[in-house]
N, C-alpha and C positions, 0 to 999 in steps of 0.2 A: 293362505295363512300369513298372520303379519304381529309383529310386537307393538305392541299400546306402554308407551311410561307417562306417569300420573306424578305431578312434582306439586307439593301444597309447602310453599315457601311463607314462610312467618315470622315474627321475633321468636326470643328463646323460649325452647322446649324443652322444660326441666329436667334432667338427666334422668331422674325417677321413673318419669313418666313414660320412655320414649320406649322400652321394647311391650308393652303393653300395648300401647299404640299400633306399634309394625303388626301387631298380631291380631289388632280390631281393624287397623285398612285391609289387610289382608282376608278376611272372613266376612268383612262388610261388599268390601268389592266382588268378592266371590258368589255372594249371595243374591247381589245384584245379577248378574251375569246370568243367575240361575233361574233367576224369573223369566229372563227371556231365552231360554233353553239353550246359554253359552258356556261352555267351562271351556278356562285354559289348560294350555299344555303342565304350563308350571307360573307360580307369582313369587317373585322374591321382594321386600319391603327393604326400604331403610331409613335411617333413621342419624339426622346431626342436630344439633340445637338449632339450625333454623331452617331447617326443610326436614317432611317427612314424602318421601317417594315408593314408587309402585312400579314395577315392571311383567308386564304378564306377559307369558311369550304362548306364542301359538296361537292368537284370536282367527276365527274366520272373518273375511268381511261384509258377510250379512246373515242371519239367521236362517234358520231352515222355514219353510212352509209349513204351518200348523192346522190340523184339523180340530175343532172342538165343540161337544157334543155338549148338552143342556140336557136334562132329564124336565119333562114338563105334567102336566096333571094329566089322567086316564081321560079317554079319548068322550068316556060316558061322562065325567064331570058335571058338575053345575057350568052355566056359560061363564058366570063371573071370574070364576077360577083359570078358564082358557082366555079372557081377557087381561087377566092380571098377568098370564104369563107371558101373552105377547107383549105388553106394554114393557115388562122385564128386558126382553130378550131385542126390542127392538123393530120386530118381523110381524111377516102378517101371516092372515092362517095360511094360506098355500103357501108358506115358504117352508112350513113345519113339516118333519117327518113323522111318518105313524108306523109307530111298530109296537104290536102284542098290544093293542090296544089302549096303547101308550104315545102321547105328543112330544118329540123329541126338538130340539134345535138346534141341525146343525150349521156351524159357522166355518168357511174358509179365512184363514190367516195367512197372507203370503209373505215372506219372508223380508226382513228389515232392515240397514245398513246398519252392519256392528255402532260405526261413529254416532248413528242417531241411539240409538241404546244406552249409551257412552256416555251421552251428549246431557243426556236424563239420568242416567248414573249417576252421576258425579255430583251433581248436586244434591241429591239423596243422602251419598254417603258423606258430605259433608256435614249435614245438617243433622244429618242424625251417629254424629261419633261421640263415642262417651267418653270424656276425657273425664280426668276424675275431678278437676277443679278449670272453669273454663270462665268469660269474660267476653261483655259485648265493651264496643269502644266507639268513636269518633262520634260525629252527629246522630247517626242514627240511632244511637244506643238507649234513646229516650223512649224508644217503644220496646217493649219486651216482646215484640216479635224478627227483632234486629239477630242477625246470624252471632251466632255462640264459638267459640273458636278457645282453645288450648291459650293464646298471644296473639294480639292483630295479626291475621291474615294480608299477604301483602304482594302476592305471586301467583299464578298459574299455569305451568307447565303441563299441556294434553295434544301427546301427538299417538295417533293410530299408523304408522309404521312412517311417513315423512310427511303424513297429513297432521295438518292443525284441525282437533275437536274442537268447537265452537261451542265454550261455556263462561257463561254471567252469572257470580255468585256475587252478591253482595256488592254491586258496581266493580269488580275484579272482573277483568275480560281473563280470559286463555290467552297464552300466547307463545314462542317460540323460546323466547327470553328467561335466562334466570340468572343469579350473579351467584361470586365466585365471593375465593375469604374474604371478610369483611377488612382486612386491612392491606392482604397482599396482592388482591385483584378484585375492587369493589366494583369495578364497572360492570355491561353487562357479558351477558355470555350467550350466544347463537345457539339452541340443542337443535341436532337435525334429525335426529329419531333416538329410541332408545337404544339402538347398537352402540352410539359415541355419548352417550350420558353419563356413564361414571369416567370415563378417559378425559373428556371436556373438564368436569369436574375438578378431577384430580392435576390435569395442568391448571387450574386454578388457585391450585392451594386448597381444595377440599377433599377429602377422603370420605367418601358417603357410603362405603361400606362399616359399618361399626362393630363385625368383627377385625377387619385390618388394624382398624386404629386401637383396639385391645391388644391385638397383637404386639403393633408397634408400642406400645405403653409397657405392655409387661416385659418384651425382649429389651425395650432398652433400658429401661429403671433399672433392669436387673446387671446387666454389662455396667451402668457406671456406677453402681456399687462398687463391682467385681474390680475394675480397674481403680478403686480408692481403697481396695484390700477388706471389703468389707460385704455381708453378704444382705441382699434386700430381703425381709419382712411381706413374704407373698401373704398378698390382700387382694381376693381374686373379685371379689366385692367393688372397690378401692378399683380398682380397673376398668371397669365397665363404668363407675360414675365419671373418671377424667375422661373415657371417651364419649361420654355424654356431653361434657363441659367444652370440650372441642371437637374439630373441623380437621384441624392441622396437628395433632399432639406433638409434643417436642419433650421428652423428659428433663431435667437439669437435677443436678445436683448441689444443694449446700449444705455451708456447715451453720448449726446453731451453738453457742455458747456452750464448752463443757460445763461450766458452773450450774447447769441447771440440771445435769444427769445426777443433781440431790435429791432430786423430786421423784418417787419411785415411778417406774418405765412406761407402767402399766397409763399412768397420768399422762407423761408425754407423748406414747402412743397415742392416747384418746385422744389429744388435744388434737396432734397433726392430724389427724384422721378424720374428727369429726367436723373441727373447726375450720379446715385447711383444705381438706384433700390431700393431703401430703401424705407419700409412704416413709416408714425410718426403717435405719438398718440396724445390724446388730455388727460387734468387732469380731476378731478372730476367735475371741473366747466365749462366745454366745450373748457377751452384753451389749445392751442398749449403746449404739455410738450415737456423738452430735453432730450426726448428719442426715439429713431426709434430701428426699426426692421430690419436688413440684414436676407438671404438667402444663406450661405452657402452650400458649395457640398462637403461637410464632414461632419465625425462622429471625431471631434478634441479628442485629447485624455486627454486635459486640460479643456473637455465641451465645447469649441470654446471664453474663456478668449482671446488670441492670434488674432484670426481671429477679435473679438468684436473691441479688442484694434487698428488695422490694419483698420475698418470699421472708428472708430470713428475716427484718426487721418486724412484720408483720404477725410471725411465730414467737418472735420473742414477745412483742405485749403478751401475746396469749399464754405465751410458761411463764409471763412474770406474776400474770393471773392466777394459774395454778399455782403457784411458788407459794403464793399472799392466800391461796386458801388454805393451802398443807401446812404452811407455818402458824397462820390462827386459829386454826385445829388443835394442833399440835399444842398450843397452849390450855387448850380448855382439857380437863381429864374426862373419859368416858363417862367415868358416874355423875360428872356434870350435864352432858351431852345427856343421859339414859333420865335422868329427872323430864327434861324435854318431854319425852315421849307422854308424858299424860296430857299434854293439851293436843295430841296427833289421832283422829278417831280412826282406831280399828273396823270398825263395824257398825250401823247404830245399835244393834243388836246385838253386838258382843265387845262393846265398851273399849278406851284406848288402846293403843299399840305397847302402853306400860301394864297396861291388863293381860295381854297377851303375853309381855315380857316376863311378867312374874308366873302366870301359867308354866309356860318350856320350863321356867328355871327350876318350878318344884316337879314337870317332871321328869327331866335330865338328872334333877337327884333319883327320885322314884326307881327308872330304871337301873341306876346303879345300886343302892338301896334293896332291890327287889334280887339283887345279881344277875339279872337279864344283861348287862354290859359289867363287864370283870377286867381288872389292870390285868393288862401285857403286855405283850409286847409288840402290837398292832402295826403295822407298817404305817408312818405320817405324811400327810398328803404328800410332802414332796417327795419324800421315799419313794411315793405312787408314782410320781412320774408329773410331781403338781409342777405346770410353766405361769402359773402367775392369770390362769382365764378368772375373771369374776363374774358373778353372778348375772348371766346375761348379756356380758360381751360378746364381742364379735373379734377382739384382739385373740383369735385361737392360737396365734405363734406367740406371745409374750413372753417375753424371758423369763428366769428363775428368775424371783429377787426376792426371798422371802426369810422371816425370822428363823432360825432352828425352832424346829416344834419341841425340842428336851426328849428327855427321856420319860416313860412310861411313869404312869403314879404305881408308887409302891403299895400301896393299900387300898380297899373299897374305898375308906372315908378320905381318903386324900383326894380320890378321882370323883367321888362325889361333890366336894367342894368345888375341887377345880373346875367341876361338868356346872355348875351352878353359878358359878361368878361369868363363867363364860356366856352362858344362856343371858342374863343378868348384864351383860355389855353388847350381846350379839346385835341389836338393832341400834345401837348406841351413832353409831355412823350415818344414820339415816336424820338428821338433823344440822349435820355439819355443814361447809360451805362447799367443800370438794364433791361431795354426794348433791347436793343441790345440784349444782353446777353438772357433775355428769353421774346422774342415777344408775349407770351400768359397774359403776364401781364401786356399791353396795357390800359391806362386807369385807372387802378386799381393803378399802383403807380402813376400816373398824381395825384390822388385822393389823396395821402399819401404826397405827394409833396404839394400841394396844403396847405391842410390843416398844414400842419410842417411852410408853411412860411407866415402863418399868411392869406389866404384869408377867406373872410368868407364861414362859414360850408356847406352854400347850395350851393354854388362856388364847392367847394369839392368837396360833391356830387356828383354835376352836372358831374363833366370832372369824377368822377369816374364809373358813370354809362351811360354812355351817348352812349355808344354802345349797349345796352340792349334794349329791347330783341334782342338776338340773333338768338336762335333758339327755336320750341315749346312748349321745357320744360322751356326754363327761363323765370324769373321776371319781369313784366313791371312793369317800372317806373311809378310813379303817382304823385310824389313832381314835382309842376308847373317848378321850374326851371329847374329840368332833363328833363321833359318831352319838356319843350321849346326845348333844344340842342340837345334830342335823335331824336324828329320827324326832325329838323332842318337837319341834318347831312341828315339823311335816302332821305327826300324830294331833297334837292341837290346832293345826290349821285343820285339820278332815273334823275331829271329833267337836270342836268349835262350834263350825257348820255345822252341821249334824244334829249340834243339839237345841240348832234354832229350828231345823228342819228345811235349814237351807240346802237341797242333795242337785248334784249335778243332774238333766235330765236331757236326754237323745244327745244332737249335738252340743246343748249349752252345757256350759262350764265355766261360768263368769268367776270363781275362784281358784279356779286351775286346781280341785280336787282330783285329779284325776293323775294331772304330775302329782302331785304329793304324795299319793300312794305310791304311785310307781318308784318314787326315790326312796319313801318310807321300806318296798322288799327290799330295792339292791341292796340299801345300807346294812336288812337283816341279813340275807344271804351270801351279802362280801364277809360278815364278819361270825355269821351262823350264831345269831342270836336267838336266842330259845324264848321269844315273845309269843303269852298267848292272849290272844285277842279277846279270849272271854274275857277273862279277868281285868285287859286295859278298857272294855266297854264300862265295865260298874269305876275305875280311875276316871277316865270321862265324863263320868255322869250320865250317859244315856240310857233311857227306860228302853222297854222291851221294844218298842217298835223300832229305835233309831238301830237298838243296836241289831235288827233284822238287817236294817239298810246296810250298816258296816260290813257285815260279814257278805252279802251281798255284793257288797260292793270291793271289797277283799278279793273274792271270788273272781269278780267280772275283770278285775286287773292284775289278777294273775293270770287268767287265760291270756290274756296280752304279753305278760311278760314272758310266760314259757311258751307261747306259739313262737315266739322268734328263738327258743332253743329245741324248738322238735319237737315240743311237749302238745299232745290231743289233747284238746279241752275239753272231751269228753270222757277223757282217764282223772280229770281234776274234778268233773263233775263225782262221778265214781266213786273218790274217797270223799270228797267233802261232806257228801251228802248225805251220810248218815255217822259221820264221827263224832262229832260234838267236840269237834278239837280244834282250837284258833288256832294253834301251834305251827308257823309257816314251814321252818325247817323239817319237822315231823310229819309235817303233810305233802310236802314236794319229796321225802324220805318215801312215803308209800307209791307217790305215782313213779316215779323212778323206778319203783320193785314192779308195781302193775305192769308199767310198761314194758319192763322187760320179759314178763310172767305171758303177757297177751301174744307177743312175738313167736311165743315157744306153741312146739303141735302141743304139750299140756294144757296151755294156757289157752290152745286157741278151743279144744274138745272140750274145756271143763266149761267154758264159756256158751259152748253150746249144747252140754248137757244142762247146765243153770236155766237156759234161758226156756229151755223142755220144760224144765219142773217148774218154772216160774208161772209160762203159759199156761200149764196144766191147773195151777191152784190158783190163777185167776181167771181161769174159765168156770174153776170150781165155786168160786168166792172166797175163798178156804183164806184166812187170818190167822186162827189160833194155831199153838205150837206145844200138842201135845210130845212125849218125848218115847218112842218106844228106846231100849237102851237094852246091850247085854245078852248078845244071841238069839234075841226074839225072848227071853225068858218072861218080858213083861205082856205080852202076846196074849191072845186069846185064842192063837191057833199056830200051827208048825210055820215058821215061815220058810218061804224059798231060798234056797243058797245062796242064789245073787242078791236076794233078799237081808239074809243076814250076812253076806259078806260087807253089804254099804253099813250097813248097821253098824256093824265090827268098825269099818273106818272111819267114820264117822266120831265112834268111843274116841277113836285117837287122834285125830286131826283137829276135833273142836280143843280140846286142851290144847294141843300143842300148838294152834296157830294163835287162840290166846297168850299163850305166855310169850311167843313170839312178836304180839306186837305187842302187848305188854314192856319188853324189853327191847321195843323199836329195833328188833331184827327181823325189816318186815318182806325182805328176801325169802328169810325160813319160813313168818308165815305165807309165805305162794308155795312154796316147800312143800308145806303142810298138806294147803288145797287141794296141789299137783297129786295128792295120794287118793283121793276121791275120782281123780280121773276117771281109771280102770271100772270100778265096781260102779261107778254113775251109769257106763254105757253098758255096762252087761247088767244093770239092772232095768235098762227101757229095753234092753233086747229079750229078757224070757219072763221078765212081770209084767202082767195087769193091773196098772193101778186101778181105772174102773172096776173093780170086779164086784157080780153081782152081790156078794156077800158083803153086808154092810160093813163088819168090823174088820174083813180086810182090806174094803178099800177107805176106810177113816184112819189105820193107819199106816196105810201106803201112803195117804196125800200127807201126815203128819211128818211121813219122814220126807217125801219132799222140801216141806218146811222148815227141815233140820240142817237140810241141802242148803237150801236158800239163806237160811241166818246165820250158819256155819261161814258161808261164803261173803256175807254183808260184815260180818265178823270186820273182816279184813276192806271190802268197796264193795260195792253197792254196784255188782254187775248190770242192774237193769240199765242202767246208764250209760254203756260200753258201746259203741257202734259195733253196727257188724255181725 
């Protein structure tokens, strides 16, 4: 057994690209291996911007002997058939085996030198790696059957334990040789197997491990913080791309210009982050300091002063760019900005994004209007614990830096207005030059906007968080005005759709219907909004089919949502299914009571005396629901004890689980149920419902049916597992 490392040296490997990569040499090489019946012990990959390497330990060095059998045509065939197969296989007829009347071929393969495997390997998996954007180069590139490559290829490193594999890719020989950092050891470098390949390396100035260099990158950005009294902004992201970018990381610290900490944080984050690479920090008191962190790929010999100086000048154009969008922003007013939005198409099918605009706004009134959202005194985002994330960032540590959301509206129509002017600006930011410039900050400077030109604080707010929740780690809103404009938005983005008939299907979802509903429960159930969805399908406009789909579709993302809280999505089936009630709080009200009704020995017998009498009347065919009632008095004959005892409870449990859910006390009605238990099971235990005599058994199977609609009353046991 012996170690094979595989070094494909190039120019730069896009940081993006590279652990995708380690995971396609890795499974490419593997599968080679497996064709010719080799697995290693273990393959570790790695990956710097300009080598991707291979080390597999444990090869044998030569294959096992293989036996391999052919199945050929019956021995009685046509001849032409036993001709075509030897011409196949190679062989002549006495070289073929006969067995069961059947011509078989078999062949000995004797074992192969790993290196020669290898040697065929490697260029296979060269030729065929998917990089996701790749590039032919130099003369040969005129033919398109020229080798395809990630960056010119420019190196080959293949040794099978202190042997050279002898491979020619592309006029690239193999060879022992490969170079070290490009500034601090560019000459070459001797590998003499893969035991001394990452140690060679690394006294070179290379770190070809690319978890170390994460390591190194996050431990030390974060110590020179720590030693400037300031704490670094983990950006675990942000990590793994500087160790893409280098070989050698070196973290440094500078400062940039307080004067720019005018520009809210979230902006100077983005900048350093996306433009830069640069991590920032925050001061002792959780705000933004002017100072970030670069990642150099040198050891400077003035300690990296020069490169710091080079970083910070660098940043500065870029905040002065920010600076020059947020200030001619800031001049123009939102309701100038929101005129924009009709030349911006929403849809072709559902007209601008000021179509859309005015939609939310009437019906962020609507719901308040309708008293579905009611002033109070709601907790406001940042009450919630808001740090400043916007709509689809990746800044998830952002500081607080945000307007006071004010106090609660005092009145329905006060919060109505305010829910409408909000709605009315919410997209307003999508026009500006700061949003141009970085679309992740959507919303978040409308907010900043907003507030600078004087609207009031829950206006703010609103258009600042009004995309929230996004996805399952973020914040719902709970201040009535955000929540007015966020459910608004979300509601007319599904219903919108919908009523072109544009509906999400299997995995597509090119509208992202699917978040919207999702964000559309939390917001109801953070703030226990009494929305029924019948009633928003005819606000909508959707005829009867769309609004199948809605509720449908209602359905299918709430099973989502309450499987990640315990909840069976076959207790959700249960009540939906024959309530006729859109009502989300009302209806997660009853499976909450099912569920706990199902758990109990009541719950779990009546469910199995249900599912008796259900069997019973659809084996029967039996639909209608005559009503025997009142001690058997309506009876055509004495009934039985057990008989008239269900009867008796029945008189009292259909009322009283009526009124029960009636008064969404849907506890009491399982209450109710639970009293059918007893008299269900000592009525299958001494009646006959079959019984030969016609009018007793029409209405034995009637009270069956009394059973069943009594209990649908409340959920639709057929639905229940189990």
């Amino acid at each position: 057994m012996t170690d094979f490392l595989l070094e494909l040296r190039s120019e730069e490997i896009p940081a993006r690209m590279q652990d995708k990569a380690r995971e396609d040499f890795a499974r490419l090489f593997a599968a080679e291996l497996a064709r010719a019946g080799i697995s290693a012990g273990a393959i570790a990959t790695y990956a710097t911007p300009r080598r991707l390497a291979l080390i597999a330990r444990d090869l044998p060095l030569e294959t096992a002997a293989v036996t391999e059998e052919v199945k050929g045509p019956k021995t009685a065939a046509p001849p032409q058939a036993l001709e075509g197969f030897l011409r196949k296989t190679g062989l002549t007829r006495e070289q073929l085996t006969e067995r069961d009347g059947v011509f078989f071929a078999i062949t000995e393969k004797p074992g192969r030198a790993t290196a020669d495997v290898l040697a065929e390997a490697i260029p296979a998996i060269v030729r065929a790696f998917p990089w996701p954007k790749s590039m032919r180069w130099g003369a040969a590139s005129a033919s398109t059957e020229s080798l395809r490559w990630v960056r010119p290829l420019h190196g080959i490193v293949a040794l099978l334990g202190e042997a050279l594999v002898p491979v020619s890719i592309a006029g690239i020989e193999s060879g022992y040789a490969t170079l070290g950092h490009r500034f601090h050891h560019p000459g070459q470098i001797t590998i003499g197997s893969a035991d001394d390949y990452v140690a060679k390396l690394n006294a070179a100035h290379v770190i070809v491990d690319q978890d170390a260099r994460r390591t190194i990158i996050r431990d030390r950005a974060s110590a020179l913080a720590a030693e400037a009294g300031l704490t670094l902004v983990e950006d675990e992201g942000l990590v793994g791309e500087n160790a893409g970018l280098t070989e050698w990381p070196v973290p440094l610290l500078g400062r940039f210009d307080a004067e720019f900490l005018s520009v809210p944080p979230e902006v100077i984050q983005l900048t350093a982050r996306v433009n830069q690479k640069y991590f920032v920090c925050r001061d002792a008191d959780g705000a933004l300091a002017n100072a970030f962190v670069c990642t150099a790929n040198i050891e400077a010999s003035d300690g990296g002063a020069t490169i710091v100086e080079g970083n910070r000048k660098v940043l500065a154009a870029r905040l002065s760019d920010a600076r020059f969008f947020y200030d001619t922003d800031l001049k123009v007013p939102l309701e100038e900005q929101a005129a924009k939005l009709s030349k911006i198409v929403f849809h072709e099918k559902l007209g601008t994004v000021a179509d859309k605009v005015d939609r939310v706004a009437k019906l962020a009134r609507w719901l308040v209007e309708e008293g579905i959202i009611l002033p109070g005194t709601g907790r406001g985002a940042s009450e919630a614990g808001g740090g400043g994330v916007p709509h689809g960032a990746s800044l998830a540590d952002a500081p607080p830096h945000h307007p006071a959301d004010g106090p609660p509206p005092r009145s329905g129509e006060e919060l109505a207005d305010l829910a409408e002017r909000a709605a009315r600006l919410a997209k307003a930011d999508l026009v500006t030059g700061m949003v141009g410039e970085f679309p992740e900050l959507q919303g978040l400077m409308g907010g900043y906007y907003a507030a600078a030109q004087g609207e009031d604080p829950r206006v703010a707010a609103a258009v600042r968080d009004h995309y929230k929740p996004v996805g399952q780690g973020d914040e719902v809103p709970t201040d009535p005005v955000t929540v007015a404009v966020s459910l608004a938005d979300k509601l007319d983005t599904i219903g919108s759709f919908f009523s072109v008939e544009l509906y999400p299907t299997g995995s597509k979802d090119p509208f992202a219907l699917r978040r919207a509903m999702l964000g559309a429960i939390r917001l109801i159930l953070a703030s226990e909004l009494r929305l029924d969805f019948i009633g928003l399908s005819d606000v909508l406009k959707l005829d009867t089919g769309q609004s199948a789909w809605l509720f449908e579709f209602l359905d299918d993302r709430l099973k989502v949502q309450q499987r990640e809280a315990g909840v069976r999505h076959d207790l959700i089936d249960a009540v939906f299914e024959n309530s006729g009630d859109g009502d989300i709080i009302r209806l997660l009200a009853r499976v909450r009571a099912l569920q706990a009704f199902v758990g109990t020995e009541d719950g779990a017998n009546l469910l199995a005396g249900y599912k008796r009498a259900a069997n019973i009347l659809k084996k029967e065919g039996y639909s209608s629901t005559p009503l025997p009632q009142g001690d058997g008095k309506k009876l055509s004959y004495t009934a039985e004890i057990a008989e008239a005892d269900l009867i008796t409870a029945l008189d009292a449990a259909e009322p009283a689980a009526a009124r029960a859910v009636e008064a969404e006390d849907f506890e009491a009605a399982m209450g109710a149920l639970a009293t059918l238990r007893g008299p269900i099971d000592a009525f299958f235990d001494s009646v006959t419902v079959n019984d030969p005599d016609a009018d007793k058994r029409a209405a034995r199977l009637a009270l069956l049916a009394r059973v069943r609609d009594a209990v649908h009353g409340v959920a639709d046991f057929s639905r229940i597992e189990g």
